[in-house]
Residue frames relative to the residue before (quaternion, step in Angstrom):
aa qw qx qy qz dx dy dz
X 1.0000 0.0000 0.0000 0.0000 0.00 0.00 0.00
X 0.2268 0.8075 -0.4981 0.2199 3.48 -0.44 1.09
X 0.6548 0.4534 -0.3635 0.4832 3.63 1.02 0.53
X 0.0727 0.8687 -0.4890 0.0306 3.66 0.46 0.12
X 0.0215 0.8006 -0.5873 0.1167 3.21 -0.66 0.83
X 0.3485 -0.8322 0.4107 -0.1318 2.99 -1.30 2.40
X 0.0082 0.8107 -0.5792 0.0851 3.48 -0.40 0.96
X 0.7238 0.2891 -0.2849 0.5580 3.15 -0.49 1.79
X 0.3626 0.7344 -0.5375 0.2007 3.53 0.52 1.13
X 0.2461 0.7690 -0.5613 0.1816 3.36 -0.33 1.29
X 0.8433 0.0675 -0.0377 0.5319 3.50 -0.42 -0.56
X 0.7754 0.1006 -0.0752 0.6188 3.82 0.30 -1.01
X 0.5613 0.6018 -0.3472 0.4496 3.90 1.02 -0.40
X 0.4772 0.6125 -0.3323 0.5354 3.63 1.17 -0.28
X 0.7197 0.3134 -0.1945 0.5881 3.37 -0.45 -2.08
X 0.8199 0.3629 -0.4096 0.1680 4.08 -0.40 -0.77
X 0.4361 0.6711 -0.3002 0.5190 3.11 1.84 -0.02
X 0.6497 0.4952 -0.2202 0.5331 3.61 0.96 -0.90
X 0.7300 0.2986 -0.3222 0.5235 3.58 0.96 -0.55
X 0.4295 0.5132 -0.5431 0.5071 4.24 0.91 0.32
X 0.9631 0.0947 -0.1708 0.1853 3.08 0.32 -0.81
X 0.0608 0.7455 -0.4231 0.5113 2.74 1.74 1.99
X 0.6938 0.5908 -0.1019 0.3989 2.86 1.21 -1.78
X 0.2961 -0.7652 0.3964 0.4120 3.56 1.56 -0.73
X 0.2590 0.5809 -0.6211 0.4579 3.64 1.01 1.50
X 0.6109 -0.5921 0.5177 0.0908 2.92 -2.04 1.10
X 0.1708 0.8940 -0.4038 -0.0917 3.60 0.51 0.47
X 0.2024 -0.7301 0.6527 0.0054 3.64 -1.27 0.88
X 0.2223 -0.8039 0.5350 -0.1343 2.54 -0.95 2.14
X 0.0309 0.7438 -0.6598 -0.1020 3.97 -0.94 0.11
X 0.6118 -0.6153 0.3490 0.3540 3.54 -1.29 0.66
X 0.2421 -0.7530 0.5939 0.1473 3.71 -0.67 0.23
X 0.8371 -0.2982 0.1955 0.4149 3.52 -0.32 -1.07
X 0.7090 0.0763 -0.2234 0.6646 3.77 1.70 0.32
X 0.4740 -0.6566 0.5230 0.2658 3.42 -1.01 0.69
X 0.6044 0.5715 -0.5204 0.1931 3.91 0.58 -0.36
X 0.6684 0.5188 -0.3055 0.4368 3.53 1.10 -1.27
X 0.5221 0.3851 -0.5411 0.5352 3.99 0.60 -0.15
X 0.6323 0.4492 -0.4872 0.4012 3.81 -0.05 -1.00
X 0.7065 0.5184 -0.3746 0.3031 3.84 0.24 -0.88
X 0.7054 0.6141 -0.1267 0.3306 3.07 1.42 -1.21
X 0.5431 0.5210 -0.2706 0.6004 2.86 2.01 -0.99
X 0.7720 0.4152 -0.3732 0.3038 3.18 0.17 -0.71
X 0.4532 0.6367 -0.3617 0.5083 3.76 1.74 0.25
X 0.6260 -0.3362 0.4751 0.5190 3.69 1.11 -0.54
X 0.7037 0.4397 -0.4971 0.2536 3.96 0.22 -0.01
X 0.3963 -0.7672 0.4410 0.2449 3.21 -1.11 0.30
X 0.3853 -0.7658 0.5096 0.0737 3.82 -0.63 1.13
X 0.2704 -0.7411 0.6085 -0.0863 3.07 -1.29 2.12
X 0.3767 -0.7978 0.3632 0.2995 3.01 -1.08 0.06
X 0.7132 0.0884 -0.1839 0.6706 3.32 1.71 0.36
X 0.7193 -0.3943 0.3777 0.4295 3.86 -1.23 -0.03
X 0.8822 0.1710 -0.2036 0.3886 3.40 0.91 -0.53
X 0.4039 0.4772 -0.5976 0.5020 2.92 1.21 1.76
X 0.6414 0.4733 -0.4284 0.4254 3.34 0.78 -0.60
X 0.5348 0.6688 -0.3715 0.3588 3.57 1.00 -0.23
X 0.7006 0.4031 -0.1347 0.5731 3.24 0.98 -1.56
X 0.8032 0.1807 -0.3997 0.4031 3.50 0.46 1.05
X 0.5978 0.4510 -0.4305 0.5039 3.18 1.50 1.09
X 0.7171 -0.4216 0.4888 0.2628 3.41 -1.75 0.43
X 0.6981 -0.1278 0.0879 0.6990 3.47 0.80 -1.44
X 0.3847 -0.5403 0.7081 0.2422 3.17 -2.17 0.14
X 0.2228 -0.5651 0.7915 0.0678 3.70 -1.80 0.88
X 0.0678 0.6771 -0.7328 0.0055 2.65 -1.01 0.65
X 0.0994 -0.7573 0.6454 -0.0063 3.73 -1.35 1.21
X 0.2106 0.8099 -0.5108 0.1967 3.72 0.48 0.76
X 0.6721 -0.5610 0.3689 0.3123 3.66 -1.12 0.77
X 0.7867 -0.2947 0.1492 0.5216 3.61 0.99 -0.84
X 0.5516 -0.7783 0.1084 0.2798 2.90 -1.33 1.00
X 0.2721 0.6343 -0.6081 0.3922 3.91 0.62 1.72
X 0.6133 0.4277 -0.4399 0.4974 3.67 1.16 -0.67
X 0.5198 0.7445 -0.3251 0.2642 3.81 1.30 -1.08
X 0.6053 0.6348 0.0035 0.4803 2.77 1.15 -2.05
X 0.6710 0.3671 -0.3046 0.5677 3.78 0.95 -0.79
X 0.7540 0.4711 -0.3805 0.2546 3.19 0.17 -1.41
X 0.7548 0.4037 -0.1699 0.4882 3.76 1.23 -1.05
X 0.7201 0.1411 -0.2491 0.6320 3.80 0.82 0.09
X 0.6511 0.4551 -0.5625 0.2293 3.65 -0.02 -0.37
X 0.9036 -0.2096 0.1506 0.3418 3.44 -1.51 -0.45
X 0.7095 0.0770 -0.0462 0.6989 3.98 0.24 0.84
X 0.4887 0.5918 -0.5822 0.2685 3.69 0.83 0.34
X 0.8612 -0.4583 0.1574 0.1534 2.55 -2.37 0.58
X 0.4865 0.6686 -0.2792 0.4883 3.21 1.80 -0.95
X 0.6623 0.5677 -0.3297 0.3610 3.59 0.67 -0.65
X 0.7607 0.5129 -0.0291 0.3968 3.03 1.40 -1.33
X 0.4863 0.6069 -0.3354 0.5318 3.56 2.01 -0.55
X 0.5404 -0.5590 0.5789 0.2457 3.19 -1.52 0.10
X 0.5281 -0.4712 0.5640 0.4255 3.48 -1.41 -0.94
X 0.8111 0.2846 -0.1297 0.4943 3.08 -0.49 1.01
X 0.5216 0.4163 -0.4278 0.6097 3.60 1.65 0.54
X 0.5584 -0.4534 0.6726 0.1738 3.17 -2.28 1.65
X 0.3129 -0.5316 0.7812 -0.0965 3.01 -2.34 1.40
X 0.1549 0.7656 -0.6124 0.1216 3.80 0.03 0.85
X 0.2853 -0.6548 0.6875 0.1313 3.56 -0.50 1.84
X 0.0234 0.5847 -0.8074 -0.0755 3.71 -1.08 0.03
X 0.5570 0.5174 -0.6174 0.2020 3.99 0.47 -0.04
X 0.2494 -0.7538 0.4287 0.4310 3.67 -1.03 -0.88
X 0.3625 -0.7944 0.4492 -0.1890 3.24 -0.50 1.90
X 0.5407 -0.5720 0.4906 0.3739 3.82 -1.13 0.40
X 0.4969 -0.5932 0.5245 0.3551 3.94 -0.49 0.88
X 0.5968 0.4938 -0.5079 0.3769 3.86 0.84 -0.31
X 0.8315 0.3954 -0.2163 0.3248 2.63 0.49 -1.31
X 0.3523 0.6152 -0.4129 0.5718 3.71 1.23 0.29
X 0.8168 0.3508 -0.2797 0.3626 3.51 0.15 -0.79
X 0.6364 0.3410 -0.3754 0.5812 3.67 1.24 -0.22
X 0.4898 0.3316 -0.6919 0.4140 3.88 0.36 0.07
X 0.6325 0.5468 -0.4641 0.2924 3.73 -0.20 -1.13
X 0.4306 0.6232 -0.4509 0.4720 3.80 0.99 -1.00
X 0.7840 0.4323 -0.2560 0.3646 3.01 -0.51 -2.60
X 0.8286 0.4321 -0.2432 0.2599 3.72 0.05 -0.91
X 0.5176 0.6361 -0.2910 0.4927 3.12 1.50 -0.39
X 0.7288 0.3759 -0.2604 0.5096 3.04 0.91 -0.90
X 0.7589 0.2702 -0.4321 0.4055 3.31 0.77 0.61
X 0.7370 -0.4514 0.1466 0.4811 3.31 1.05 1.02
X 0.6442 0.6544 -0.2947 0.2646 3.53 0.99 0.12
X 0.3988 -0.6378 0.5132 0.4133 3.59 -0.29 0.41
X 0.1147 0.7510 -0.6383 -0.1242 3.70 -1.86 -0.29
X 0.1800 -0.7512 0.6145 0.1600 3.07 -0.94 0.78
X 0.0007 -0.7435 0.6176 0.2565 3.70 -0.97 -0.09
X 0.1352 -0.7680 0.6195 -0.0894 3.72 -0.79 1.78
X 0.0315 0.7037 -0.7098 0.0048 3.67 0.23 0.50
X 0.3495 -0.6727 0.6521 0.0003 3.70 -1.33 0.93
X 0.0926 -0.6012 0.7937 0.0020 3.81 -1.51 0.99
X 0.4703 0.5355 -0.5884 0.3820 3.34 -1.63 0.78
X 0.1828 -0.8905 0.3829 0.1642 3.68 0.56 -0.08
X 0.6782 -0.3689 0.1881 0.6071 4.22 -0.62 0.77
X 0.7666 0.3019 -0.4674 0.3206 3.96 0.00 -0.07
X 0.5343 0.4785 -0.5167 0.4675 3.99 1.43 -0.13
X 0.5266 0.7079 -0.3760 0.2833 3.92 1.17 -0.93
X 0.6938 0.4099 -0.2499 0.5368 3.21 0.97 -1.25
X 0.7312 0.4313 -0.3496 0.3964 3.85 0.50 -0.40
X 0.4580 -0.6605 0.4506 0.3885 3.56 0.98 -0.32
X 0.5960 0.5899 -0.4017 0.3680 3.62 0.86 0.61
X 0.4602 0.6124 -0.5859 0.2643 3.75 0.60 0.73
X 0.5698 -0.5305 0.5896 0.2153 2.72 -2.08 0.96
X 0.2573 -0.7632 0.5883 -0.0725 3.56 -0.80 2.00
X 0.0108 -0.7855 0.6121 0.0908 3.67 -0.19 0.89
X 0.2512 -0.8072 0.5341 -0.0136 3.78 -0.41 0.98
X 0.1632 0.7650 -0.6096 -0.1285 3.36 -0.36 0.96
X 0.4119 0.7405 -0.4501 0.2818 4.38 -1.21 0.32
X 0.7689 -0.3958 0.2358 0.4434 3.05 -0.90 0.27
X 0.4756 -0.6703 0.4402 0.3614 3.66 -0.98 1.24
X 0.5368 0.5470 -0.4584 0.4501 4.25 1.24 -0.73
X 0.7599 0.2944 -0.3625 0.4521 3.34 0.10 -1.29
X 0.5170 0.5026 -0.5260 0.4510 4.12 0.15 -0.14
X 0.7697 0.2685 -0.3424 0.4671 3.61 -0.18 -0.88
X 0.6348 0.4011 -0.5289 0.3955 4.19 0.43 0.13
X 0.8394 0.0016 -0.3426 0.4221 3.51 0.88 -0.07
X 0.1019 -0.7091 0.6922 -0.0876 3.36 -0.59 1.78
X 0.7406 0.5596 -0.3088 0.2073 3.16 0.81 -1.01
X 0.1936 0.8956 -0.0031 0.4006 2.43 2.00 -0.86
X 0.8653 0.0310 0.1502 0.4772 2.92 -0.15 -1.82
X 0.6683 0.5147 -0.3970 0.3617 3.22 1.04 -0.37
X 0.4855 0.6226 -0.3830 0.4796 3.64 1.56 -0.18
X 0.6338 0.3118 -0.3666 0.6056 4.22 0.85 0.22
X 0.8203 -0.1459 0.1807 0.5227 4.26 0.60 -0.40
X 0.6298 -0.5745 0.4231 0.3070 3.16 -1.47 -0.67
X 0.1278 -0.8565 0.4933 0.0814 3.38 -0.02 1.32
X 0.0090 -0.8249 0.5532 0.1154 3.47 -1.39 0.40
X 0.6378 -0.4974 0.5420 0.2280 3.62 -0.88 0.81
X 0.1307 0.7511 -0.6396 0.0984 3.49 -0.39 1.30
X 0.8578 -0.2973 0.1740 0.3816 3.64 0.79 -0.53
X 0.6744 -0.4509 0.1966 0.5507 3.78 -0.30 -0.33
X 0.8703 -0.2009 0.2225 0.3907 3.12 -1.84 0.33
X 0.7830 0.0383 -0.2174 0.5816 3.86 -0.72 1.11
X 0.6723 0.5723 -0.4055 0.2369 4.04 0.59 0.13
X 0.4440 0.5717 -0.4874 0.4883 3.41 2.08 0.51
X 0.4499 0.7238 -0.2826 0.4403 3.62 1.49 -0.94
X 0.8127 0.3468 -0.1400 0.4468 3.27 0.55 -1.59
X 0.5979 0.5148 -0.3771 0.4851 3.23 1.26 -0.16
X 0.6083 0.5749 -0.3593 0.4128 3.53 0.37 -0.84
X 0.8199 0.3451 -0.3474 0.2968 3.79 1.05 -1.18
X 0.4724 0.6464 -0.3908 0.4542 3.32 1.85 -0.26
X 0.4609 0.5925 -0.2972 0.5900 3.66 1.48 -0.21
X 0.7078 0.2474 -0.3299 0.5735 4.02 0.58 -0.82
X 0.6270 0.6143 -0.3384 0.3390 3.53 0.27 -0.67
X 0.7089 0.4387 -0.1971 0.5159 3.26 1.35 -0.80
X 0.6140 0.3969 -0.4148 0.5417 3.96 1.28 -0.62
X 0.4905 0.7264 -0.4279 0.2205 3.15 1.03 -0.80
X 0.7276 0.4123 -0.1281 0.5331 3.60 0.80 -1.49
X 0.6628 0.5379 -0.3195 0.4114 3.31 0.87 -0.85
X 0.7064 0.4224 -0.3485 0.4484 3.79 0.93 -0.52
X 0.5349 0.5961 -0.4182 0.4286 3.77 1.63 -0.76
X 0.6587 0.5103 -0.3076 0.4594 3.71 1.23 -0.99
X 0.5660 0.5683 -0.3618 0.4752 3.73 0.71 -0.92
X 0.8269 0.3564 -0.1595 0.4047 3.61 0.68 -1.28
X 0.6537 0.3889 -0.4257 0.4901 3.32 1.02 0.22
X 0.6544 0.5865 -0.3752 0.2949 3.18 1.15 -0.15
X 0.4655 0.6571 -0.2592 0.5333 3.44 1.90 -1.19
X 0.7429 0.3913 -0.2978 0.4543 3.87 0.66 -0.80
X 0.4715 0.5589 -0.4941 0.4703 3.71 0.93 -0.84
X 0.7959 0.4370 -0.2672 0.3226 3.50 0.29 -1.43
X 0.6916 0.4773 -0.3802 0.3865 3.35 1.03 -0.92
X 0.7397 0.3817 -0.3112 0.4585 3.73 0.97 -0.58
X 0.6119 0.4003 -0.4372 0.5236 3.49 1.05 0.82
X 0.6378 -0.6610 0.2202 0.3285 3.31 1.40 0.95
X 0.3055 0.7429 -0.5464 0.2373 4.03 1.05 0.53
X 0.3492 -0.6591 0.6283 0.2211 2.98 -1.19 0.16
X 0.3574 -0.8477 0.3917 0.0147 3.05 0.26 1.97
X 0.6553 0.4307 -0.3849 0.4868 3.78 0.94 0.24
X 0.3823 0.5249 -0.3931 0.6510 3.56 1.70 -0.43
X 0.6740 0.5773 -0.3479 0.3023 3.24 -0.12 -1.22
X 0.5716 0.6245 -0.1156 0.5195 3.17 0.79 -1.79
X 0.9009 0.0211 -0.2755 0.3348 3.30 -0.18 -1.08
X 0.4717 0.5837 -0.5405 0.3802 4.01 1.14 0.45
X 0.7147 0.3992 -0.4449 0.3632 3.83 0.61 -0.32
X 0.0600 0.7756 -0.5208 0.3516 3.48 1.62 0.28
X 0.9241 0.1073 0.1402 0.3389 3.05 -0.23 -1.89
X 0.5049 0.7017 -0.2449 0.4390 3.27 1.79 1.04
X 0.4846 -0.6690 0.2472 0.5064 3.73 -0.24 0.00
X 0.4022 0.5450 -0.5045 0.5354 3.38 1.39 0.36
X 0.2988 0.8256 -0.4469 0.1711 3.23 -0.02 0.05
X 0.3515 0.8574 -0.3276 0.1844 3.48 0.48 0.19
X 0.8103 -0.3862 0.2718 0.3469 3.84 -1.40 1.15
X 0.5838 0.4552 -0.1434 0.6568 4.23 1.10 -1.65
X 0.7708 0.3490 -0.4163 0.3329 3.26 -0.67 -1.30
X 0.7053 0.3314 -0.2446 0.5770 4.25 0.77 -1.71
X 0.9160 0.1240 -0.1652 0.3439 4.22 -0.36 0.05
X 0.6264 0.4361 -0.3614 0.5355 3.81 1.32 -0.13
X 0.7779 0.5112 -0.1770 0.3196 3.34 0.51 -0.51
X 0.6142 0.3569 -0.4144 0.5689 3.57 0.97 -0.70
X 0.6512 0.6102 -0.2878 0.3476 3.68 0.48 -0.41
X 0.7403 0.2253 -0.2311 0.5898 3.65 0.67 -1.08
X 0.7361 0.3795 -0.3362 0.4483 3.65 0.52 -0.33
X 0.8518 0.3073 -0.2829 0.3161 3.38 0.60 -0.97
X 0.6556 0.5143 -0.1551 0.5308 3.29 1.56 -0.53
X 0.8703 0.0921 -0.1723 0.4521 3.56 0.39 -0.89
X 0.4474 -0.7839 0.2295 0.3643 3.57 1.58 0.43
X 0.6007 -0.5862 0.1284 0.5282 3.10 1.24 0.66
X 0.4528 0.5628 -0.5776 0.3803 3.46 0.75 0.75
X 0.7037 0.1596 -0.3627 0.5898 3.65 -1.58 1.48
X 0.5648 0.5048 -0.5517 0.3490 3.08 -1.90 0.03
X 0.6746 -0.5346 0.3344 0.3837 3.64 -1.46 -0.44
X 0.4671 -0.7759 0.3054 0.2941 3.79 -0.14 1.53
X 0.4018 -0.7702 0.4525 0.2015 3.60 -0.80 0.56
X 0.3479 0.6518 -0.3943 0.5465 3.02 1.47 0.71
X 0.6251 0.6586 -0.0523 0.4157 3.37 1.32 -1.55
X 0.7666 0.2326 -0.2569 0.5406 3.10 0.80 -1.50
X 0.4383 0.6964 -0.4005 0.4032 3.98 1.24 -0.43
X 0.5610 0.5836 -0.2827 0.5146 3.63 1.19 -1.11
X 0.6462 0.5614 -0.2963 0.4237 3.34 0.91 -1.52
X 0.6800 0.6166 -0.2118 0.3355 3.34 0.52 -1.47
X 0.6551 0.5644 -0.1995 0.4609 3.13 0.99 -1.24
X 0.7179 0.5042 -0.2030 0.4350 3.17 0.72 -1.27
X 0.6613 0.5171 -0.2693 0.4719 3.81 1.51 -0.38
X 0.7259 0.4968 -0.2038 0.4297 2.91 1.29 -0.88
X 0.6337 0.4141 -0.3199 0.5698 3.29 1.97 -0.18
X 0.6680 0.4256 -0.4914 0.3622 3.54 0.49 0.44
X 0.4282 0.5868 -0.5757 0.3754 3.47 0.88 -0.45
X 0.4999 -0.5584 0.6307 0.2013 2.78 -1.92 0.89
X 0.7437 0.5195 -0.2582 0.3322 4.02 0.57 -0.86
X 0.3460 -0.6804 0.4821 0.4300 3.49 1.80 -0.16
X 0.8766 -0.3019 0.3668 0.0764 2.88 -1.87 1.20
X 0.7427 0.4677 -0.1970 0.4369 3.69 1.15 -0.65
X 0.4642 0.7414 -0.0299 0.4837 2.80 1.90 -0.67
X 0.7514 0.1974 0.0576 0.6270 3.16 1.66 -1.09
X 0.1441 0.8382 -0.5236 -0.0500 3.58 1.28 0.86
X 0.5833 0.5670 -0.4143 0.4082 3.70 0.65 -0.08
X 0.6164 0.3420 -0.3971 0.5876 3.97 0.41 -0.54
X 0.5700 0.5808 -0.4240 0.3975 3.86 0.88 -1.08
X 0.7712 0.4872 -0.1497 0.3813 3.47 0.42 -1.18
X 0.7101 0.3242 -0.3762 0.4992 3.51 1.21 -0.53
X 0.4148 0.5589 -0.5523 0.4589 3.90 1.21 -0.45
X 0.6484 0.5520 -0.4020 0.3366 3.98 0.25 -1.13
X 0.7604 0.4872 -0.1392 0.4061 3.50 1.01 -1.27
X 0.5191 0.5496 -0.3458 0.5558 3.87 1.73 -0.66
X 0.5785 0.6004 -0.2911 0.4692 3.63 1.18 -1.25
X 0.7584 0.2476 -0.2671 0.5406 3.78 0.13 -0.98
X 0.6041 0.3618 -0.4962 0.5078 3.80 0.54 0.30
X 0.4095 0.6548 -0.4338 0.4641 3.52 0.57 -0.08
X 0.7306 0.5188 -0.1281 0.4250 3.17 -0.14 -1.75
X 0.7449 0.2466 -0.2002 0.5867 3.88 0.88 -1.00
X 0.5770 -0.6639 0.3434 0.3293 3.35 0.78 1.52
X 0.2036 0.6657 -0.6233 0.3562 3.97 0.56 1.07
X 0.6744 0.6720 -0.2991 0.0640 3.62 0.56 -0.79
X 0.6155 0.3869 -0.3404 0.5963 3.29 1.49 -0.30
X 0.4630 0.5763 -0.5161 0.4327 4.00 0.95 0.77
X 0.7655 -0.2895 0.4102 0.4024 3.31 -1.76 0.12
X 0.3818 -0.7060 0.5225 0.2876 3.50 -0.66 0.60
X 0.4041 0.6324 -0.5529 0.3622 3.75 0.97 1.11
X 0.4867 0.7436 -0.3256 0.3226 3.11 1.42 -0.90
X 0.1764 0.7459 -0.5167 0.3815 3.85 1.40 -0.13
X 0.6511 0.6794 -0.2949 0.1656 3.23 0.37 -1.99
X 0.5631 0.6709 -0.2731 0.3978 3.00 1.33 -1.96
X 0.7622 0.5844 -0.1911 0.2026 3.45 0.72 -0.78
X 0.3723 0.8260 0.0068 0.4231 2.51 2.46 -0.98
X 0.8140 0.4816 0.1062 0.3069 2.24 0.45 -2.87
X 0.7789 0.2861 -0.0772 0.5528 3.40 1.64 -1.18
X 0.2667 0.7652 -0.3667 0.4571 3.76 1.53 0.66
């Protein structure tokens, strides 16, 4: 496997493209929705298609890294898509993150036309992307995983969790969890700040508390305190995420008043135009309460 060919280079689709072809993979690009990150890419050594299902027909596998799974859905069956353009016997690797349903009927659709598919959505946000260190949950067949480790192990560290839609399902039990965990971080950082802490003290005693936690010591002083929530992973994005958990559960949405309750809160930051920010931006809500 050594052509590989990427649809969907934007925020984390960029940097993982840059590390394939670190890796010394052949990469085939087509344009998607801004023209700067293909220019970068070309100018790294990729080579530029004019749709998904040319870059297909001169790759091995297709990546696809796409916001959700209607852009998914286009890029591999719609008009000039990629499916058209694969052989028998070429790998689909979703890296987007998507409803496990819908993961499980592309895999269907493609199988039945001789194609492999993996679905690897990926945590670690655009600064592990660019280093090659995200965590790659992989759900599919254990053969077709182990032909494309290489693959995958050139963008992070994938692992085999189970069948077809169970890298999917992992990843959202993954949003669902930062999800709550950043609403708790931020309400807690404000309690303190309007009871006067000195929020870098603050910062560095829960370091070594049982609050402790991944956001609070490396996601936070950065996207909130440093780059004001501009870059990072969009809260629009992880809201998408939400949704998508809260529609697959089988018990409805009530069941889960916590994931319910933070989708409610991403939504009213949304609304006060926070959404194409870091999904700290929540804060904003906090901040002006």
């Amino acid at each position: 496997m050594h052509d590989i060919a990427l649809i969907g280079a934007g925020t984390m689709g960029e940097p993982m493209g840059a590390c394939l072809l670190r890796a010394g993979f052949a990469l085939h690009v087509c344009p998607h929705r801004r023209r700067e990150p293909i220019d970068r890419l070309v100018s790294l050594g990729a080579r530029e298609h004019a749709t998904p299902h040319d870059a297909a027909a001169a790759a091995d596998a297709v990546i696809t890294m796409l916001p959700d799974a209607p852009q998914v859905k286009e890029a591999l069956f719609g008009l000039q898509g990629a499916a058209s353009g694969l052989r028998s016997g070429a790998v689909v690797i979703d890296m987007s993150t998507i409803s496990p349903v819908a993961s499980t009927e592309f895999h269907a659709r493609l199988g039945a036309r001789g194609i492999g598919m993996l679905d690897a959505p990926v945590s670690g946000g655009p600064a592990r992307a660019r280093t090659g260190q995200l965590t790659i949950m992989v759900g599919g067949d254990p053969a077709l995983v182990e032909r494309c480790l290489p693959v995958l192990s050139a963008m992070g560290t994938p692992t085999h969790v189970g069948p077809p839609g169970m890298g999917e399902t992992f990843k959202l039990v993954n949003q669902v969890i930062i999800a709550g965990i950043m609403l708790a971080n931020v309400e807690g950082l404000v309690f303190g700040r309007r009871c006067g802490a000195d929020i870098r003290l603050l910062l560095r005693v829960l370091s070594t508390a049982t609050a402790s936690n991944y956001l609070l010591e490396k996601w936070l002083p950065k996207a909130w305190f440093e780059d004001h929530h501009r870059g990072g992973f969009a809260l629009d994005l992880l809201r998408k995420d939400l949704r998508a958990a809260l529609s697959t559960l089988p018990d409805g949405p009530e069941q889960f008043p916590c994931t319910a309750f933070a989708y409610e809160r991403y939504t009213q930051a949304s609304q006060r135009a926070a959404g194409d920010l870091d999904y700290s931006a929540v804060a904003r809500l906090y901040e002006t309460e």
